[in-house]
C-alpha positions in Angstrom: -9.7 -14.0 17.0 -12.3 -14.1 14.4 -14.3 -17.1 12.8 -16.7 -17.8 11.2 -19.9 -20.6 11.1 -22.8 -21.4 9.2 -26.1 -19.6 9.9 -28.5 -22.2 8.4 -29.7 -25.4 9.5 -27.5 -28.1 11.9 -27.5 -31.4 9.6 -26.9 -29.7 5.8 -25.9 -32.1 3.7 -26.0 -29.7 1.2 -22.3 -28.7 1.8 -20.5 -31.3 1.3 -19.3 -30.6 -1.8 -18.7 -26.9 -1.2 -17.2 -26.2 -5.0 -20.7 -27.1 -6.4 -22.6 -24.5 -3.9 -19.7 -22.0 -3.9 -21.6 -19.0 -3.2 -24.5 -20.0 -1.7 -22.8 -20.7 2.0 -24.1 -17.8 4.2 -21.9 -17.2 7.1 -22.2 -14.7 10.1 -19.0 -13.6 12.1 -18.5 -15.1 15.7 -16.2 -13.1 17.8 -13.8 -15.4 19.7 -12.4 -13.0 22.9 -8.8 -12.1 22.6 -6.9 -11.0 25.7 -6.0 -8.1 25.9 -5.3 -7.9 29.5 -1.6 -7.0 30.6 0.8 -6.6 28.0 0.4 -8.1 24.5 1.9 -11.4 22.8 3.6 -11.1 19.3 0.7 -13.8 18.1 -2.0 -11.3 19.1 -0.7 -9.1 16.6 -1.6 -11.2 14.0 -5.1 -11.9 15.3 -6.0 -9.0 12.7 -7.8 -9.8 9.3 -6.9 -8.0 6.2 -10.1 -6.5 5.1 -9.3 -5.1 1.6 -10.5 -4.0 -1.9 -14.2 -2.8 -1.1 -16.0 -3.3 -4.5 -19.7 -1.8 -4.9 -22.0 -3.2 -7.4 -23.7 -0.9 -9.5 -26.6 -0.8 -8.2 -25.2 0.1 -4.8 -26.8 -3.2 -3.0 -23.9 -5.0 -3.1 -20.2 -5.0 -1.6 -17.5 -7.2 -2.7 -14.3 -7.3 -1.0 -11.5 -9.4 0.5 -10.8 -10.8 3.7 -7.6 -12.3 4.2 -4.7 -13.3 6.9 -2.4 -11.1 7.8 0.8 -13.5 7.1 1.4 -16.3 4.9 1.6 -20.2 5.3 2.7 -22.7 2.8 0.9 -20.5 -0.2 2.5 -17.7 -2.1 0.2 -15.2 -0.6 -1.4 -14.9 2.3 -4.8 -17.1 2.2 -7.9 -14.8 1.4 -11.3 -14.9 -0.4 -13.9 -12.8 -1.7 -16.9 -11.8 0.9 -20.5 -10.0 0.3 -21.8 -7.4 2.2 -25.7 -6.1 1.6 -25.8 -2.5 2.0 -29.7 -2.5 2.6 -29.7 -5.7 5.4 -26.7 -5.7 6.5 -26.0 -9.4 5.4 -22.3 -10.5 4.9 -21.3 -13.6 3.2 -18.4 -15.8 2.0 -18.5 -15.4 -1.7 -15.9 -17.5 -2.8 -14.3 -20.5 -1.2 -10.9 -21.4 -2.5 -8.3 -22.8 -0.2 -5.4 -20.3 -0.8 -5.7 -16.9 -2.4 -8.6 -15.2 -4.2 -8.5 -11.3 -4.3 -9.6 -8.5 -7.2 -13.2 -8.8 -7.4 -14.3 -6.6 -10.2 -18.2 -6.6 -10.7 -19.2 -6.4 -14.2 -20.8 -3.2 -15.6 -24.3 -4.1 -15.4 -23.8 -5.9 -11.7 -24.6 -9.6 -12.8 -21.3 -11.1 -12.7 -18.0 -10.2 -10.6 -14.7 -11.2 -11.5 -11.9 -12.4 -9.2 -8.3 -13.5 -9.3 -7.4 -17.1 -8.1 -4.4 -19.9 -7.5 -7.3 -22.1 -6.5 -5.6 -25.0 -9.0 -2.0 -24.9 -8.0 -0.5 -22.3 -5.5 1.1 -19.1 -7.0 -0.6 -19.7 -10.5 -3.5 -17.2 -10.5 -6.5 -17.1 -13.0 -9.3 -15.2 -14.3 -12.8 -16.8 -12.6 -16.1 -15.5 -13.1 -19.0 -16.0 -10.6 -22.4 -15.4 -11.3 -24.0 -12.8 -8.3 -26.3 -15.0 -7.1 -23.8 -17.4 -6.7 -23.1 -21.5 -8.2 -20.0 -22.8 -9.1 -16.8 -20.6 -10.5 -16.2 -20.4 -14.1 -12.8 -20.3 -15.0 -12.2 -17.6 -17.6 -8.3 -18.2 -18.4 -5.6 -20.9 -18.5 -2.4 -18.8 -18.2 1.0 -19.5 -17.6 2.1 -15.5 -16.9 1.7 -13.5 -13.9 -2.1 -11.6 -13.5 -1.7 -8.3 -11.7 -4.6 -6.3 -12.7 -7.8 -6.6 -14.1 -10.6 -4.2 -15.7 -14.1 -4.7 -17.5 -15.0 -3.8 -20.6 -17.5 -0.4 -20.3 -19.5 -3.3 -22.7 -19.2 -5.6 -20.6 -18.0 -8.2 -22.6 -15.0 -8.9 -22.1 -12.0 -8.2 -19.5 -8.8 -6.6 -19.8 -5.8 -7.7 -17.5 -2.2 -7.0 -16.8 0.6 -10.2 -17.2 3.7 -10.6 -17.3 4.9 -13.1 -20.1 5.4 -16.3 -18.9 8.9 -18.9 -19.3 9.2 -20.2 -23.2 10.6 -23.0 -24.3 13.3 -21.2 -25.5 14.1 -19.6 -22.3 14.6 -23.4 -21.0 16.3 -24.2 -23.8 19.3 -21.5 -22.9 18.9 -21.9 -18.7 19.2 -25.6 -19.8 22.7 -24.7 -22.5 24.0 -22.3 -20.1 23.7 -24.1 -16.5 21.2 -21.6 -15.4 23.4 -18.6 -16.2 21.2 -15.0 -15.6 21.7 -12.5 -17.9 20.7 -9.6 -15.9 17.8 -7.0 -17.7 19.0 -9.2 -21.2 15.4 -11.1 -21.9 12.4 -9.1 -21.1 9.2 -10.3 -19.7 6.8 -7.7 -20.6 3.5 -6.8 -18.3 1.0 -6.6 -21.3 -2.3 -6.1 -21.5 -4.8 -9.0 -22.3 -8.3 -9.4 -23.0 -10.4 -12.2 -22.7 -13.6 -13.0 -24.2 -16.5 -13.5 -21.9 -18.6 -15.9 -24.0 -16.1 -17.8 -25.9 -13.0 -17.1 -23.5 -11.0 -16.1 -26.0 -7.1 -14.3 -25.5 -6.2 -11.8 -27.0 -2.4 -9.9 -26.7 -3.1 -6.1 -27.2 -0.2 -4.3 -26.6 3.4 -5.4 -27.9 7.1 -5.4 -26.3 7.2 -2.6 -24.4 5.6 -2.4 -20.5 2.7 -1.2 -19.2 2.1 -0.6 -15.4 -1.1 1.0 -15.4 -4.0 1.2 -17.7 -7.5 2.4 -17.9 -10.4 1.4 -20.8 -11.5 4.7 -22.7 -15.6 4.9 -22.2 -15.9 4.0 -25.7 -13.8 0.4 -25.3 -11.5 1.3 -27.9 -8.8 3.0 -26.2 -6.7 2.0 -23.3 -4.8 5.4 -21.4 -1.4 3.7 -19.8 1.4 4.0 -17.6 4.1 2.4 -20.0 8.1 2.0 -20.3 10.7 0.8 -22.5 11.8 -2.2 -20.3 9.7 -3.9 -17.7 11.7 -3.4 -14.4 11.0 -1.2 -11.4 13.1 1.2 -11.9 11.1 1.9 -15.0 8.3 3.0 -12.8 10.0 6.2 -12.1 10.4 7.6 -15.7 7.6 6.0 -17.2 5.2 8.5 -19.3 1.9 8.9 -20.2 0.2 6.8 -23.4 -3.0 6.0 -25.7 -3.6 2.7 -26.6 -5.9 2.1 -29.5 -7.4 -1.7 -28.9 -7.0 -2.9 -32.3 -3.4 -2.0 -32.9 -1.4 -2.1 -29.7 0.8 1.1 -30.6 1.5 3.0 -27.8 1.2 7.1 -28.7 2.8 8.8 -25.9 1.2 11.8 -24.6 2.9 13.1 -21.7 6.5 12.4 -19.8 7.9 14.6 -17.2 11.0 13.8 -14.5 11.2 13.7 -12.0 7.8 13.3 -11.8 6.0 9.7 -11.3 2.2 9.3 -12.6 -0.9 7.1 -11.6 -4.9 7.0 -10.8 -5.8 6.8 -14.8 -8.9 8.1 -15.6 -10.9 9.0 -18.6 -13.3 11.9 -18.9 -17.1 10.9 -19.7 -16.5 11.7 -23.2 -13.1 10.4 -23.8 -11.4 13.5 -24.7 -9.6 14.2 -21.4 -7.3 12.0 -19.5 -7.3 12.8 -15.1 -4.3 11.4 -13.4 -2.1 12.2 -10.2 1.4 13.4 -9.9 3.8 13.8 -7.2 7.9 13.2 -7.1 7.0 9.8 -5.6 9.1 7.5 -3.7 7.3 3.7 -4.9 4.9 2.1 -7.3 2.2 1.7 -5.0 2.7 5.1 -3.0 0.6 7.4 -5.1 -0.8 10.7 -4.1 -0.2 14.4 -5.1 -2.0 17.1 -7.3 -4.6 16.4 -9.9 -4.3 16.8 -13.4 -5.9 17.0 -16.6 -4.7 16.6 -19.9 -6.9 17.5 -23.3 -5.9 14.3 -25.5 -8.1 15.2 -28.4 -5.4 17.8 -30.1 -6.8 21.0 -28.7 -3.7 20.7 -25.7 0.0 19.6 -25.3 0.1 20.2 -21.7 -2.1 18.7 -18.2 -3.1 21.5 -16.3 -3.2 21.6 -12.3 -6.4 21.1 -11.3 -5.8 21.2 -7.1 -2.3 23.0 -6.9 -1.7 21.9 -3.6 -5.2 22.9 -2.0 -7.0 19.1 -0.9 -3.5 17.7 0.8 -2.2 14.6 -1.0 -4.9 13.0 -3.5 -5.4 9.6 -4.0 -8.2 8.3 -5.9 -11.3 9.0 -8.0 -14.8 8.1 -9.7 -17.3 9.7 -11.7 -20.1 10.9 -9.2 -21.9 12.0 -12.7 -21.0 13.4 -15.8 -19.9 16.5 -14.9 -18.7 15.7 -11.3 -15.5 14.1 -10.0 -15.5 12.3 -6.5 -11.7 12.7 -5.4 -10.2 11.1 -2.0 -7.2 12.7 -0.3 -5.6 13.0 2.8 -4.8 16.3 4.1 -3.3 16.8 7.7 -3.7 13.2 8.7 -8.1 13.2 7.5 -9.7 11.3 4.9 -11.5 14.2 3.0 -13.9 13.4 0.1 -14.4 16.6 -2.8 -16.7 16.8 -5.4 -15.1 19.1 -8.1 -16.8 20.6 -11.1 -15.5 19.5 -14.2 -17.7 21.7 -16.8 -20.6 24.4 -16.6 -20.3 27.7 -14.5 -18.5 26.5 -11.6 -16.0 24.4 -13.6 -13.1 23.8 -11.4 -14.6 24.5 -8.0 -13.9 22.0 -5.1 -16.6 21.4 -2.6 -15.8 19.2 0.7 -18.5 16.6 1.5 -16.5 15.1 4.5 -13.5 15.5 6.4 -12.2 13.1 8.8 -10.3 11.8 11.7 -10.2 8.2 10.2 -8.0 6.5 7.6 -9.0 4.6 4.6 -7.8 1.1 3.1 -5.2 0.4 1.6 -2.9 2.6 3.6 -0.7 2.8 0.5 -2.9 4.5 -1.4 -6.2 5.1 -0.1 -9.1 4.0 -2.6 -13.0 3.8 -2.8 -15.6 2.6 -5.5 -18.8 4.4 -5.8 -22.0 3.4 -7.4 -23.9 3.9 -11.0 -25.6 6.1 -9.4 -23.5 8.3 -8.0 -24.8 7.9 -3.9 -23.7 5.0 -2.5 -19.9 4.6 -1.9 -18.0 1.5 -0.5 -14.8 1.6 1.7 -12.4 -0.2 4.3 -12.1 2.4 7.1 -10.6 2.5 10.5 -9.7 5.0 12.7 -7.6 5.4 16.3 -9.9 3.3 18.4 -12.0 1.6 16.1 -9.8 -1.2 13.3 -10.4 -1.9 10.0 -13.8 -2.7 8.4 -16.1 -2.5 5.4 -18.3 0.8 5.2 -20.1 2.1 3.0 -21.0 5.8 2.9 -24.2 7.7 1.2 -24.1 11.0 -0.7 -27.3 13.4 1.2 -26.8 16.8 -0.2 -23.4 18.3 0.8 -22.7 15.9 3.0 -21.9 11.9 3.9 -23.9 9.3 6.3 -21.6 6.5 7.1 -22.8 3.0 7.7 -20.6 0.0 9.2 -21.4 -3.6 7.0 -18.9 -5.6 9.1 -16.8 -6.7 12.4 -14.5 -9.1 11.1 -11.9 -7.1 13.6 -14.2 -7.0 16.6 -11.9 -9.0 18.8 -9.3 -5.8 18.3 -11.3 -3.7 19.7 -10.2 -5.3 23.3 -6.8 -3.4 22.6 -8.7 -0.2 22.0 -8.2 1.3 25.5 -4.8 2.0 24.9 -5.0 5.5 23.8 -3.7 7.0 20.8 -3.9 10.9 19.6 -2.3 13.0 17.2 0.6 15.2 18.0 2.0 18.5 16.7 5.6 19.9 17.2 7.7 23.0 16.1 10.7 21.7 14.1 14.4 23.7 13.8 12.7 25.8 11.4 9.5 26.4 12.9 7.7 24.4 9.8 4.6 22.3 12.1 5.3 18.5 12.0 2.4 15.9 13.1 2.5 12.4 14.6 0.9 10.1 16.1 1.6 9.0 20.0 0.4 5.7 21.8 1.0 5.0 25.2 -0.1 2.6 28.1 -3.9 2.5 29.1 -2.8 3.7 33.1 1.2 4.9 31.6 2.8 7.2 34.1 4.8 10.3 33.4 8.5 9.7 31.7 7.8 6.8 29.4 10.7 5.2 27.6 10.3 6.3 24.5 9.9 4.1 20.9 10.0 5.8 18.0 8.8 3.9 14.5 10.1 6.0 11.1 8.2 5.1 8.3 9.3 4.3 5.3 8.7 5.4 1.6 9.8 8.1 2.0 6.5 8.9 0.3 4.1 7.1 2.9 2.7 8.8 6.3 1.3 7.5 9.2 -2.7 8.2 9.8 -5.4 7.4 11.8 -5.2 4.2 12.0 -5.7 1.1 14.8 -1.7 0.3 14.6 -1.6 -3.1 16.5 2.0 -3.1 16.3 2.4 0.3 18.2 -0.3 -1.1 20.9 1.6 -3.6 21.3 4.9 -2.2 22.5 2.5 0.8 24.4 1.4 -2.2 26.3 4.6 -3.4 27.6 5.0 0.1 29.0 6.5 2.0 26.2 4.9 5.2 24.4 5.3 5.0 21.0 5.4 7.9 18.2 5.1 7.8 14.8 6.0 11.1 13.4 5.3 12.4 9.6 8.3 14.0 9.1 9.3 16.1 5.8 8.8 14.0 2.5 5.4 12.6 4.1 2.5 11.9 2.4 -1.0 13.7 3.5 -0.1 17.6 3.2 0.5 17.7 -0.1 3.1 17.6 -2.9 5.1 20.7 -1.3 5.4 19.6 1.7 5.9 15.9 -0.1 8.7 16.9 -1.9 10.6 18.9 0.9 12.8 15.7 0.7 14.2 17.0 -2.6 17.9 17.4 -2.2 17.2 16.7 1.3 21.6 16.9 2.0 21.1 18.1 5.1 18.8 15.3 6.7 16.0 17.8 7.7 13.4 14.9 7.8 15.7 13.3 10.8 16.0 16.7 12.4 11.8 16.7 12.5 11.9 13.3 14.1 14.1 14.6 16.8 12.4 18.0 17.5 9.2 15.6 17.6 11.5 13.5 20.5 12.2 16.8 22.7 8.6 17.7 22.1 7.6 14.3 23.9 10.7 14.7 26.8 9.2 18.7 27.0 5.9 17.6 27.5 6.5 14.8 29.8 5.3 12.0 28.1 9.0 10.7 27.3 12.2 9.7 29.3 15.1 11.1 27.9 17.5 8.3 29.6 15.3 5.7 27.5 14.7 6.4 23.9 14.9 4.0 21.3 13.6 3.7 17.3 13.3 1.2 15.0 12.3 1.0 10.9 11.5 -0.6 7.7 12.9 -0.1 4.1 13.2 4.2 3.7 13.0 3.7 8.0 15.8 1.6 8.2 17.5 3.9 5.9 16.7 6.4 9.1 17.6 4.5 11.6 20.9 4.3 9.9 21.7 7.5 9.7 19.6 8.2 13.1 22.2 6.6 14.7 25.2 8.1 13.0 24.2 11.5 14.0 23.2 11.3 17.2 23.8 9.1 20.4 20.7 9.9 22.3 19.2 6.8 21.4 19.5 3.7 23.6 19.3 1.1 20.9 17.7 0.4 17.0 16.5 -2.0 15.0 17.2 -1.0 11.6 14.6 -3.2 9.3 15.8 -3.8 5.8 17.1 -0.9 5.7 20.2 1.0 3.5 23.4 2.2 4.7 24.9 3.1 2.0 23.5 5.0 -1.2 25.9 4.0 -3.7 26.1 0.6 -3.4 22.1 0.4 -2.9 21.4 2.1 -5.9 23.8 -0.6 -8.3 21.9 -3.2 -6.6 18.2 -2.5 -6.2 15.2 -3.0 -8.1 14.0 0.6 -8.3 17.6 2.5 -8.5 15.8 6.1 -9.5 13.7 6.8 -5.9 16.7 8.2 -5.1 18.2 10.3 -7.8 14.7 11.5 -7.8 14.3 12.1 -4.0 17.6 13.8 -3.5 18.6 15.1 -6.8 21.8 13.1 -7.0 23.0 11.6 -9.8 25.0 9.1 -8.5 28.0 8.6 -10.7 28.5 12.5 -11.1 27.9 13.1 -7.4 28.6 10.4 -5.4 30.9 12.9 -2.9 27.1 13.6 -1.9 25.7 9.8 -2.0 28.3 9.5 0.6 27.2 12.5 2.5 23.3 11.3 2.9 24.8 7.5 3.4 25.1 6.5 6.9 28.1 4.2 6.7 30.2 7.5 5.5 29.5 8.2 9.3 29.7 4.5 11.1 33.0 5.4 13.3 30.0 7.9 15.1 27.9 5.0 16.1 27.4 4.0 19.6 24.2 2.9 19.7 23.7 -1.2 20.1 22.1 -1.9 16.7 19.7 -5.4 15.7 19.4 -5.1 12.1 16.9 -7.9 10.4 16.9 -8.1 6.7 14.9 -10.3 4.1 17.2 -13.1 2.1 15.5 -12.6 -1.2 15.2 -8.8 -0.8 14.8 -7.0 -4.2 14.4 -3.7 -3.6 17.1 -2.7 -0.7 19.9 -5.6 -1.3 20.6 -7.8 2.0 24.3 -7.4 1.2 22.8 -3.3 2.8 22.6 -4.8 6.2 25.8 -7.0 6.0 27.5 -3.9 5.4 26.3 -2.1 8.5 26.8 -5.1 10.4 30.1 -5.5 9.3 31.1 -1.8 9.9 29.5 -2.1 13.5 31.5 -5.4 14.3 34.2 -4.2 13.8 33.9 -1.4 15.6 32.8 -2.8 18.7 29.1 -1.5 18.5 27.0 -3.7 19.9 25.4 -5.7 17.0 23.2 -8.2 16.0 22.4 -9.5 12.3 19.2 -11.4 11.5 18.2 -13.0 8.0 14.8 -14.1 6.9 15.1 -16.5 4.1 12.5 -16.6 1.3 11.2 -13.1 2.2 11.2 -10.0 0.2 11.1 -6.2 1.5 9.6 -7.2 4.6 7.9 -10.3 6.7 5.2 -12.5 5.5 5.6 -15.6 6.9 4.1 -16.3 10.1 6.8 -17.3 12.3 9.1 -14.3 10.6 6.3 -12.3 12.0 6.4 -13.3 15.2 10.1 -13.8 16.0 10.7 -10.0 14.6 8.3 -8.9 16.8 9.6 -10.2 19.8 13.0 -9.5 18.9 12.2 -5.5 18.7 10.6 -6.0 22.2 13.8 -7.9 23.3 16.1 -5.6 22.1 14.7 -2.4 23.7 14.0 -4.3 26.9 17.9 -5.6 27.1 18.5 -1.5 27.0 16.3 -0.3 28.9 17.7 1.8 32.1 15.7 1.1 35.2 
């Protein structure tokens, strides 16, 4: 694994009081050798650093961004902190040393200062600090009792604008204390707001009032805010919330544009504030955004966005001024990062023109992002491809083109694992429509591999090209492993997005499958050993995977649903799917029943692990006691697995670890010799 030591001299007695000299500690990365020799332990998995959020200062010299561990230990998020890459030397250093979380370095607008986020003080209470960019001591900004989930500059600089939830009052004691603790489910509102505070004097001040916003984006002027907002401040709200203008001084929310099923995000203001650019897609999660790009005349002249890509870059997902007139957009399309300048104004207003295309995958993987310099040239990223895992880069504009540059090796010790080979697959479905996916297998793997298959969840996600650890590792116990894009995938845009639609039939399973007969046709795959596992939308596959078909050997089904009905009275974002399979539930629910896997449990003869999270907001854990039940009862093979204190999937270490190795278990108890 990674670490990390001091460059300068032996004694330095300088550091010992590290808060004093907080960004002054120059570090270099030391690669500690990982085995990667025979087949691969759970633990190694987690050798990985998260290397997130790549920030460029504005004069391009600069790269913030966040390293962090892939799991968590005795802190309410994993531990990270903010790192400093030169883009002219190649120099990387620790930027900010707090001993559990500091993540969402923002630099400010004329590159003297960047902003951060940290529960330095008391774990899981996260504030405002500002550091100055040649580095000293942090300066908190904020003394907040509500949750921070976003933050923005000021285009003046002088002050910054953040997202938080409203914290406990005394009266909300008061009636938790009168009523024993009683919940009044969706009764008492805690509102994300926006915030600003004052640079100089650190000053609050509450802008908007009690409705919620999710998203929001300063106007270049500082006196508007555009917004995602909603009546009520719950996830579900996501789904239906509209478009909205925020004037600074009075907090009223004008709404501007709402459309179902339709979900919005990627705010951003033209140069001269009379035109709002967004993305749309019917998406499945807050978080998974990417579709078509719009714009939408806010200053009177038009009621309606218009379509500015209609399906022709893939799946977008981000953007930045490159200059006034010129749009840098990221999207995906057919599994490659692809950056597109498009022509805002002028002669060639609307035209698209492809700098670079390619076989590599940008961070985060749930919706792929970049920041770009003053300038226009210099753009900052977290990249990785197949063979190569994630790291900082940053990327300069020459003509028509991109020259890519690599800042750091914080995942050097993964690149042990990198003979294990990994390609991108196409197949024919039942109705000749092309599917992709991506297929590892053993460094020396023979012919007629037992076969693991991961579905993704989302449904609005899609695997890329990406150094997948947890694929290596079951390729290097002998298995090959695909990861197939399926209808309802993300990265060929919002047609082939939305194929999910009213998706009755279950034609995204039926892709899978082709995809599986595409591996036994070619060889690759034994049909006597298949097996497939999934998270969250996954495990909803898995489900109904193995309610349809008997092919499989064995399943994990990973917080995953079972049955639509009950999921959607119980979940956290009950509209995903009304939305994905235009269903409403309590008209319909003859067809809940029919894309609802325990409607079809007495089929089931595959043994089935399912593991679910305790504290699981978003598909209910009472989903996998269901199945579990059903199964039992039936005399399927079963197992049942709960994680306390986790959500929609793992973050502690040794829930990690043990899930790991109970996948590899499973499908090794199963496995025909």
């Amino acid at each position: 694994m990674t670490r990390f030591e001091f460059c300068a001299n032996k004694h330095r007695p300088e550091f010992e009081n590290l808060k004093a000299v907080e960004q002054r500690i120059w570090f270099m990365p030391i690669t500690c050798t990982a085995s990667a020799t025979g087949a691969i332990k759970p633990e190694e998995i987690l050798i990985q650093k998260v290397v997130d959020d790549a920030q460029i200062s504005p004069d391009g010299e600069l790269v913030a961004f966040v390293v962090g561990y892939y799991y968590k230990e005795e802190t309410s998020k994993p531990k990270s902190n903010v790192w400093l890459a030169n883009t002219r030397n190649g120099a990387v250093r620790q930027f900010s040393t707090g001993s559990r979380t500091d993540y969402l370095p923002r630099w400010s607008p004329d590159g003297g200062k960047l902003a951060f986020v940290s529960d330095r003080l008391e774990n899981g209470k996260f504030q405002i600090y500002l550091l100055d960019r040649e580095g000293g001591e942090a300066v908190q900004l904020t003394s907040v009792q509500g949750e921070i989930t976003h933050l923005a500059w000021s285009p003046s600089g002088k002050e910054i604008g953040f997202l938080m939830y409203d914290p406990e009052t005394d009266e909300d004691k008061a009636r938790m204390e009168r009523t024993g603790g009683a919940i009044e489910l969706e009764e008492y509102h805690k509102f994300a707001r926006i915030w600003t505070v004052d640079i100089d004097s650190r000053t609050l001040m509450k802008i908007t009032g009690d409705y919620q916003v999710w998203e929001f984006d300063w106007s270049p002027d500082g006196k508007r805010f555009a917004a995602l907002v909603a009546d009520e401040p719950y996830e579900w709200t996501w789904h239906i919330a509209r478009l909205a203008v925020i004037p600074t001084d009075t907090g009223k929310a004008e709404t501007i544009y709402s459309q179902k099923p339709k979900q919005f995000g990627g705010l951003t203001w033209s140069q001269d504030g009379n035109s709002l650019y967004f993305i749309s897609a019917t998406l499945s999660d807050r978080g998974l955004v990417g579709g078509d790009l719009f714009r939408m005349d806010i200053s009177g002249r038009a009621s309606k966005p218009v379509n500015l890509s209609n399906d022709k870059l893939g799946s977008i997902h981000w953007m930045h001024w490159q200059s006034r007139d010129k749009l840098l957009v990221l999207s995906v399309n057919m599994a490659k990062s692809v950056f597109t300048l498009l022509n805002t104004s002028g002669p060639e207003e609307g035209k698209f023109t492809i700098l670079s295309e390619t076989t590599t995958a940008l961070m985060p993987q749930f919706q792929p992002k970049f920041s770009l310099s003053t300038n226009g040239l210099s753009i900052a990223v977290v990249r990785e491809d197949l063979k190569t895992p994630p790291e900082i880069w940053c990327t300069n504009l020459q003509g028509n083109g991109l020259v890519w540059n690599q800042l750091t090796q914080f995942n050097k010790s993964l690149l042990n694992y990198a003979g294990i080979p990994a390609e991108l697959i196409e197949w024919k479905s039942f109705d000749d429509l092309n599917i992709q996916g991506f297929l590892y297998r053993p460094p020396k793997g023979k012919e007629r591999l037992p076969l693991v298959v991961r579905e993704h969840g989302g449904p609005s996600f899609g695997y890329g090209y990406r150094f997948d650890m947890e694929a290596r590792h079951f390729a290097s116990h002998g298995y090959a492993v695909l990861l197939p894009n399926p209808r309802g995938s993300m990265g060929r845009g919002v047609r082939f997005l939305e194929m999910n639609r009213g998706n009755i039939e279950g034609k995204d399973f039926q892709d899978i499958m082709a995809g599986v007969d595409y591996c036994i046709s070619r060889g690759w795959a034994d049909a006597k050993n298949l097996f497939v596992y999934g998270g969250s939308y996954g495990g909803y596959l898995v489900a109904w995977t193995v309610s349809q078909t008997t092919r499989f050997n064995a399943a994990v089904m990973d917080f995953g649903i079972c049955n639509l009905l009950s999921c959607h009275g119980g979940e956290w974002n009950t509209y995903w799917e009304v939305f994905q399979f235009n269903i409403d539930p309590y008209k319909q629910p003859e067809l809940f029943n029919q894309k609802s896997a325990i409607w079809y449990v007495r089929n089931v003869k595959t043994p089935t692990l399912i593991l679910h999270g305790k504290e699981d907001p978003c598909v209910p854990v009472e989903q996998g006691h269901e199945f579990f039940r059903a199964l039992k009862e039936l005399g399927v093979e079963t197992k049942f697995v709960i994680y306390p204190r986790e959500g929609h999937g793992w973050q502690e270490r040794k829930h990690k670890i043990d899930s790991f190795q109970r996948h590899l278990d499973w499908f090794n108890k199963h496995l025909k010799r």
